[in-house]
C-alpha positions as CSV (number, residue, x, y, z in Angstrom):
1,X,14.4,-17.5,0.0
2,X,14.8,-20.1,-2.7
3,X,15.7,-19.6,-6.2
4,X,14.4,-20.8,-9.5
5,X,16.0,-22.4,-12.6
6,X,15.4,-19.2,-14.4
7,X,17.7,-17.2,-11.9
8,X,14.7,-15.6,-10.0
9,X,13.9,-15.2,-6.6
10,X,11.2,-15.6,-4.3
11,X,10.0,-15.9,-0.7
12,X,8.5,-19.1,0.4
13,X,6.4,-19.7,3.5
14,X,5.3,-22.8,4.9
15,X,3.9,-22.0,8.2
16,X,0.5,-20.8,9.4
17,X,2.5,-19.4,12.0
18,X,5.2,-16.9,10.0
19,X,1.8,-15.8,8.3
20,X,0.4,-14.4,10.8
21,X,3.5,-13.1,12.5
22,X,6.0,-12.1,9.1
23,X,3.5,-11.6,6.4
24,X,0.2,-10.1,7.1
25,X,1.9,-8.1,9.7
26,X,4.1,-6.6,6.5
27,X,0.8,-6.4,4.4
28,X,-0.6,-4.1,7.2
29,X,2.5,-1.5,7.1
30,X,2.4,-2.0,2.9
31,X,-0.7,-2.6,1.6
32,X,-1.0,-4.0,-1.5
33,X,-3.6,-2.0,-4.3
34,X,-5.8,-2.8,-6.7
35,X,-7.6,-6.7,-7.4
36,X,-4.4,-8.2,-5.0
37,X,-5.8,-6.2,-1.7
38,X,-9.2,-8.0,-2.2
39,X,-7.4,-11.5,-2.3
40,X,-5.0,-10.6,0.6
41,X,-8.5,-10.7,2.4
42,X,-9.8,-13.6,1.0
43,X,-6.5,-14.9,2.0
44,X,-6.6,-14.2,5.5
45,X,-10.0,-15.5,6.0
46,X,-9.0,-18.8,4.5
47,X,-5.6,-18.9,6.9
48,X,-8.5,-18.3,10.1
49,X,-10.6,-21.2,8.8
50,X,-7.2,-22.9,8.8
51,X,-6.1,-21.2,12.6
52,X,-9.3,-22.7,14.0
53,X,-8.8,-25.9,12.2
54,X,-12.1,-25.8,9.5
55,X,-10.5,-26.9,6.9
56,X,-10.2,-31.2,8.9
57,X,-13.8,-30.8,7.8
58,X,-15.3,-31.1,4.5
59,X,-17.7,-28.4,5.1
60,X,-14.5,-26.2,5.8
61,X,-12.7,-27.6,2.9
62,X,-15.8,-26.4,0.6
63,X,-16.3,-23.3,2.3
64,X,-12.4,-22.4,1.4
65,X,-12.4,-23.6,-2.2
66,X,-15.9,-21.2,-2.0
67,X,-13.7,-18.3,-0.9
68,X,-10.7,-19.2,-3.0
69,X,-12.8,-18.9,-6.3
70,X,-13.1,-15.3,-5.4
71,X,-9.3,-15.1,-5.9
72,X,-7.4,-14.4,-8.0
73,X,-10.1,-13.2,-10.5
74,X,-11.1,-16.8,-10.9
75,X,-8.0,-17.5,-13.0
76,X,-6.6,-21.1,-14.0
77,X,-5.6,-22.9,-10.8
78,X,-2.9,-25.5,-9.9
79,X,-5.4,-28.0,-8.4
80,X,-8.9,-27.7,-9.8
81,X,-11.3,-28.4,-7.1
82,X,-12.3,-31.5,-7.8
83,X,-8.8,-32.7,-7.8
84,X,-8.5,-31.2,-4.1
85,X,-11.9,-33.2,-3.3
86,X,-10.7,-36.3,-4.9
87,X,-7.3,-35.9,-2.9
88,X,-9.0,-35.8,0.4
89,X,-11.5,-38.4,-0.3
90,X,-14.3,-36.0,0.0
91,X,-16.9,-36.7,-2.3
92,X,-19.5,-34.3,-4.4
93,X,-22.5,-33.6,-1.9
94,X,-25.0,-34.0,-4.6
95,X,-24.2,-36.8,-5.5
96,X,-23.3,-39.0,-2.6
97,X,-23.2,-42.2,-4.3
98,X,-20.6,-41.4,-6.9
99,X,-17.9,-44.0,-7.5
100,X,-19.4,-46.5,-5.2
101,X,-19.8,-50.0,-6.2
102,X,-23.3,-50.5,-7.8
103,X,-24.4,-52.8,-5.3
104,X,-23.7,-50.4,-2.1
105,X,-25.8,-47.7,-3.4
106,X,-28.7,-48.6,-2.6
């Protein structure tokens, strides 16, 4: 539990690991209702890609910021993807010569 500034609240995890074992599991006996079930879903299929280790590959990465649009309703984000791209040094597919010197893009 930590607390805010504001004198609220909340649970943090940090681990796959308490996930799979503290959270879904309470999600199972509680389900949530409404436009949060569909993201609990979209949630868990991002924390698989995660359990088998997708996400050390960019095509994991995109395939997770695919399924994370979905969430959420598409509201404003922390990290926009292209600031999650840029972090991990993974460049725009389409255009693979992007921010390279001019004379190695040939």
């Amino acid at each position: 539990m930590r607390d805010r500034s504001d004198g609220v609240w909340y649970f943090e995890i940090t681990k796959l690991k308490d996930l799979e074992e503290r959270v879904f599991p309470f999600f199972d006996a509680f389900p949530l209702r409404g436009p949060k079930a569909g993201d609990l879903r979209i949630f868990r299929q991002i924390a698989l890609l995660v359990r088998s280790r997708e996400h050390l590959d960019p095509a994991g990465i995109a395939r997770i910021l695919e399924l994370r649009s979905g969430m959420n309703r598409g509201g404003r984000r922390r990290r926009t993807d292209d600031e999650i791209r840029a972090a991990l040094g993974i460049g725009n597919p389409q255009r693979p010569y992007a921010g390279l010197p001019v004379e190695a893009q040939g």
